[in-house]
N, C-alpha and C positions, 0 to 999 in steps of 0.2 A: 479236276477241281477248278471254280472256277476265280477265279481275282475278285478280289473283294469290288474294284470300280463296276464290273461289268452288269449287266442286268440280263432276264432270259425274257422272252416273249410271253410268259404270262406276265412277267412283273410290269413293261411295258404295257400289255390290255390293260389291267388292271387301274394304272397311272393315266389312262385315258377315259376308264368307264366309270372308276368312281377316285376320282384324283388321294383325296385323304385315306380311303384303303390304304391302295400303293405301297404308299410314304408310311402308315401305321405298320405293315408287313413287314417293310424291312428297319424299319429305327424305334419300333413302339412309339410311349408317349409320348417323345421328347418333342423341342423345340420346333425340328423341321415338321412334324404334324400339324403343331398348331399354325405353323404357318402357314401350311398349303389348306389347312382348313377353312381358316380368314381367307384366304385368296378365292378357294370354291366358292366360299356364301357372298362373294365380294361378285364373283365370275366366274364361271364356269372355266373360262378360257384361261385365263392368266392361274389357275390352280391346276388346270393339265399341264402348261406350261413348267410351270413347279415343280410338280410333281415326277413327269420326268427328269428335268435336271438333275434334283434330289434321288432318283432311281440311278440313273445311271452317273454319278458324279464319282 
């Protein structure tokens, strides 16, 4: 079983092929989505950036 902090390598592809997936996979609608969402349409880069933090936090 794994710990709740950790993430597995699809969760990471996924946090870099489409950032807001990711983040919607493992916390639903909530806040961290909408954030890494703003961040995607803001930039591409700073919403991977996000998005893994938020996977693996």
């Amino acid at each position: 079983m794994m710990k709740e902090g950790t993430a597995n390598f699809v969760d990471i592809l996924l946090a870099i092929l489409l950032p807001p997936l990711g983040v919607f996979l493992k916390y639903g609608c909530h806040v961290e989505f909408w954030i890494c969402l703003l961040l995607t349409i803001l930039g591409y880069l700073p919403g991977v950036i996000y998005a893994i933090y938020a996977i693996t936090k």
